[in-house]
C-alpha positions in Angstrom: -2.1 28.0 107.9 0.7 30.5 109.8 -0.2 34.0 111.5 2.6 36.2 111.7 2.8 38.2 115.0 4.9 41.8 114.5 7.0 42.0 117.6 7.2 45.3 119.4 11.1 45.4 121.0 13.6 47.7 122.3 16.5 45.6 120.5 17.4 44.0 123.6 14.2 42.4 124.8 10.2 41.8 123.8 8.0 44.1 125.3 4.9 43.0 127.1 2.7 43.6 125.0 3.6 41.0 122.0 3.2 38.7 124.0 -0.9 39.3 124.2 -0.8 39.7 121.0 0.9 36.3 120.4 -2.3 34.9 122.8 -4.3 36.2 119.9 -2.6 34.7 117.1 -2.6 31.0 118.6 -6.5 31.5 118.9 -6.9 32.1 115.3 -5.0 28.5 114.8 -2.4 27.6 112.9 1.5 28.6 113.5 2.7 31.5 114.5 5.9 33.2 113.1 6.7 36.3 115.0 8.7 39.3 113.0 11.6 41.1 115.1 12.6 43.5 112.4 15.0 46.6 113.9 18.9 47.4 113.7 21.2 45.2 115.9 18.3 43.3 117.5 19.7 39.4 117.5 19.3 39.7 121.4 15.3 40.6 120.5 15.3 37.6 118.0 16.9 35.1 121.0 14.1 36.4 123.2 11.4 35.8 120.6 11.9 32.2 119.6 11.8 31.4 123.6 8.0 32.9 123.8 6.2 29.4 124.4 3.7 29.0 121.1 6.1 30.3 118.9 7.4 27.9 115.8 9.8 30.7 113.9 11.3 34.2 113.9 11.9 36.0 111.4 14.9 38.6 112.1 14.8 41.5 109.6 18.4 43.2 110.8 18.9 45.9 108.8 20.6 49.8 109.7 17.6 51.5 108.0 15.2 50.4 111.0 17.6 51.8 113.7 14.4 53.5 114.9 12.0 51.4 113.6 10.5 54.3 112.1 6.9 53.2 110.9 7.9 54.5 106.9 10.6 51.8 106.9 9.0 49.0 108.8 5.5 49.1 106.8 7.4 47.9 103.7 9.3 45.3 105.7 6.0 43.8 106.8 4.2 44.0 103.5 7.3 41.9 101.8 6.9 39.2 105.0 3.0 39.0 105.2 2.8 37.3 101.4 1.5 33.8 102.1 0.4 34.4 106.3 -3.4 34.3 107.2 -2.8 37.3 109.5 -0.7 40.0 110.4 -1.1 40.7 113.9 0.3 43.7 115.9 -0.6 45.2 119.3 -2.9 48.1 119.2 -0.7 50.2 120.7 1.3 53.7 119.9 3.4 51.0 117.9 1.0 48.9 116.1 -1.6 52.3 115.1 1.7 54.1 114.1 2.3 51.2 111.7 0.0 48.7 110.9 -3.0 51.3 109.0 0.4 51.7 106.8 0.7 48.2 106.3 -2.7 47.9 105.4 -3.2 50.7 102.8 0.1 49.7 100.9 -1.5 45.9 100.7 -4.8 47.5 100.0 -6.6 45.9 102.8 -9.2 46.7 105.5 -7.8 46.5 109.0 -9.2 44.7 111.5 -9.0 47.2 115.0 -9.0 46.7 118.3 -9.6 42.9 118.1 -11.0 42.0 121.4 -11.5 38.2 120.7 -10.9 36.1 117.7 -13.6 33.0 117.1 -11.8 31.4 114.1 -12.7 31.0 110.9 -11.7 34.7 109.9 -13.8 35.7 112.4 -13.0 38.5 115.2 -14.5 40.8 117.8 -14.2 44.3 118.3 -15.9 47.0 120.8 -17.6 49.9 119.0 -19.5 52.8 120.5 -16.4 53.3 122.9 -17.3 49.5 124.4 -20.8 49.7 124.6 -21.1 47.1 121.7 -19.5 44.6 120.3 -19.2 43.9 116.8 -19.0 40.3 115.0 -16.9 40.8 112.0 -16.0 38.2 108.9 -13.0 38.8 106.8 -13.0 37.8 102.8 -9.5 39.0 102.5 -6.2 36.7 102.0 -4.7 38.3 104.6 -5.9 39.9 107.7 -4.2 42.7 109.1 -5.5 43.1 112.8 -4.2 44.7 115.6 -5.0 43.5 119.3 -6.7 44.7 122.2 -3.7 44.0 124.5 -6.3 43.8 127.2 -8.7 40.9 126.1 -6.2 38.4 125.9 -3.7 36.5 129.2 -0.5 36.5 128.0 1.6 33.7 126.4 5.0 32.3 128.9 7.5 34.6 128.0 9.9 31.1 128.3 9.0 27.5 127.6 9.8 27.9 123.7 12.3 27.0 121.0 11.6 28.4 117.9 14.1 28.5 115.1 15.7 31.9 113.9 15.2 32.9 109.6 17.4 36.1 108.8 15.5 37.8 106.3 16.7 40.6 104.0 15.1 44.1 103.8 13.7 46.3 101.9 16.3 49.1 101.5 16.4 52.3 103.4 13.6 54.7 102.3 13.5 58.8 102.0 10.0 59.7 102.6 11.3 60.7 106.3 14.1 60.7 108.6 14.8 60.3 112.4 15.6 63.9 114.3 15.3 62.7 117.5 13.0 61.8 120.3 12.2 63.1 124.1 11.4 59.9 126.5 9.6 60.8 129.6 11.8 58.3 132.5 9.7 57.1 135.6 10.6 55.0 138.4 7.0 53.9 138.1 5.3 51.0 136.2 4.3 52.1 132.4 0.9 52.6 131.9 -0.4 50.3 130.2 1.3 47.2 131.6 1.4 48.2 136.0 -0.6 46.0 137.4 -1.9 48.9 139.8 -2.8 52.2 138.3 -4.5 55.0 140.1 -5.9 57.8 138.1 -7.4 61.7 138.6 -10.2 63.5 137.1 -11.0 66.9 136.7 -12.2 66.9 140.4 -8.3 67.2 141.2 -8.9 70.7 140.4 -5.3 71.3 139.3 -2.1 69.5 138.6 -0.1 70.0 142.0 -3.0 68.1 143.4 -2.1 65.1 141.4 1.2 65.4 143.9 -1.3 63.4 146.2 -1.9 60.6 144.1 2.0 60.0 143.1 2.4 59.4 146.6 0.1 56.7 146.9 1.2 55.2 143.7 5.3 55.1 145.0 3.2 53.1 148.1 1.2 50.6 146.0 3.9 50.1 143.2 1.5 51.9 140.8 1.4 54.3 137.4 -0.7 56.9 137.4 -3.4 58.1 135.0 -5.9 60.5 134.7 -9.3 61.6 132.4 -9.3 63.4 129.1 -10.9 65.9 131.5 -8.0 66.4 133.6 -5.5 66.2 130.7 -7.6 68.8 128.6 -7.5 71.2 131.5 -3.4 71.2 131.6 -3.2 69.0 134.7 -0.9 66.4 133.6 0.5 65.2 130.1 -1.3 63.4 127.1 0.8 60.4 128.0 -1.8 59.8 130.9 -5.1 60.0 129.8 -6.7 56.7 130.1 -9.9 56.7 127.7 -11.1 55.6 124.5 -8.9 58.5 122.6 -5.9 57.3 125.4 -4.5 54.1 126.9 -7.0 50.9 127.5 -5.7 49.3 130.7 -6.7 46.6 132.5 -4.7 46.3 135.6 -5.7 44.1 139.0 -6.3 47.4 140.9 -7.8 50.4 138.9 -8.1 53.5 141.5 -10.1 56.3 140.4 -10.3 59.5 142.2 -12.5 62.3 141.4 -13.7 60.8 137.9 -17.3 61.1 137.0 -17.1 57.9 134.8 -17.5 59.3 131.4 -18.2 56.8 128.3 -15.5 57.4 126.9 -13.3 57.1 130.0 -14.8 53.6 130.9 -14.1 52.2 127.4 -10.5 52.8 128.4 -10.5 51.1 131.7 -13.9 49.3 132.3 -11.7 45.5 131.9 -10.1 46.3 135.3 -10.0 43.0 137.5 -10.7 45.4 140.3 -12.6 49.1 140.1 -12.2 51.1 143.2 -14.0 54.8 142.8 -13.6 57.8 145.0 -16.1 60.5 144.4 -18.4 63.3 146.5 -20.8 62.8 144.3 -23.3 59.5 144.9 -24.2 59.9 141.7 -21.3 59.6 139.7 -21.4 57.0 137.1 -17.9 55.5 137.8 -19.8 53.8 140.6 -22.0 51.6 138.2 -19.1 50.0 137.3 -17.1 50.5 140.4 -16.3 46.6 142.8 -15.9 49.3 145.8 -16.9 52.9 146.2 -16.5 55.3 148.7 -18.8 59.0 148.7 -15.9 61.1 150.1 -14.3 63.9 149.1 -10.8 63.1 147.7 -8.9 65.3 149.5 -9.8 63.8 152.6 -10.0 60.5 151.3 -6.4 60.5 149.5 -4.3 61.7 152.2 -5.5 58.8 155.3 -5.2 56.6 152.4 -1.3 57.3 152.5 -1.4 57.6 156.0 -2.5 54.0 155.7 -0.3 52.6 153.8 2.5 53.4 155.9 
């Protein structure tokens, strides 16, 4: 029995991310081939097969995945998953941008949002934005699951030796083409990987406020976030909502400063090793779930937290 882990790259090196999802693969047993399929990615493939856990990589190297656009890449994974017990892919922009693709061309039921995996075809998932958690059995021949990055310690990044199989194609495809992208650059820690990540709600009241929390963050090392609320209401971009329609993160530190604690936001940041909440109101239901709280209002609180820091 092999699992085949989908490797999200940037040519050059494996991001984060595949490496939880390699975590999850090696508890469903068995061994694990990992897929590094792009356009000039042999550095990518060199990385892979060092990831300790890891018996082979497959390296799909191939102009017509220059930017790994999911249209291309869904039909590369379909012709590799034939004879694999699971597919598995982070569920992240990357792996929900290409795996539901996968899974209707093979005609199977994804598995989402795995949180744990038991064995025996048999995974965990949260449902009702993490307020349950669903058992779930598989009868199909070949799972395709994604991974909630979150729920599972990364595998060494070094330690491994695996052997590299260059694998053909599928030929370029015309459904779409590439026009171009815009990247948002930061200094700071992406989201969904800092290990510090300190986040506004709609009691920020606008978006200059969030000017206050960027400065803590350049302190601490951290990326910031913020609540559908705040994101709804124009103060920052989509990119940092944190929330069960946004990013799940589960850094060491979670800050979060004038967020009620909606459902929907804790499904999205609840995993946090440490909750720290910042609120006026004693009510709040961040501070159910919050290690620390302090009833204060944030723009007291913020700015002598700065001072603090130095």
């Amino acid at each position: 029995m092999s699992n085949l882990v989908i490797a999200e790259h940037d040519g050059a090196e494996i991001k984060p991310h595949t490496l939880n999802t390699i975590a999850a693969a090696k508890a469903a047993g068995g061994d694990i081939h990992v897929a590094v399929i792009g356009s000039g990615c042999q550095a990518a493939a060199d990385a892979a097969a060092k990831i300790a856990g890891v018996s082979k990589v497959l390296l799909v190297d191939s102009a017509e995945y220059e930017n790994q656009m999911a249209e291309a890449v869904a039909p590369a994974i379909v012709k590799l998953a034939d004879g694999y017990s699971a597919v598995f892919a982070p569920a992240n922009t990357f792996g929900k941008n290409v795996m539901p693709r996968v899974a209707a061309l093979m005609d199977i039921q994804q598995l989402s949002e795995v949180s744990a995996v038991l064995g025996d075809k048999t995974f965990e998932r949260p449902i009702y934005a993490g307020n349950a958690i669903a058992t779930v059995k598989s009868a199909e021949a070949t799972d395709i699951v994604t991974v909630r990055m979150t729920s599972f310690e990364p595998v060494e990044a070094e330690g491994g030796s695996a052997s590299i199989e260059t694998v053909s194609g599928t030929g370029a495809q015309d459904l779409s083409s590439f026009v171009g992208q815009s990247v948002v650059s930061s200094d700071r820690p992406e989201l969904t990987s800092a290990k510090i990540v300190i986040s506004g709600g709609r009691g920020m009241q606008n978006g200059e406020n969030f000017g206050m929390l960027e400065k803590v963050a350049d302190k601490l090392g951290a990326a910031v976030g913020a609540s559908r609320a705040a994101v709804d209401a124009g103060f920052v971009p989509n990119d940092y909502q944190v929330g069960q329609t946004g990013k799940v993160v589960a850094p060491d530190l979670y800050i979060a400063v004038g967020i009620s604690g909606a459902i929907q936001h804790l499904a999205g940041m609840k995993d946090s090793k440490v909750i720290v909440a910042i609120n006026k109101d004693d009510e709040a239901p961040i501070f159910q779930v919050a290690d620390y709280g302090l009833v204060a209002d944030l723009f007291d609180a913020v700015p002598a937290l700065e001072k603090e820091l130095g």
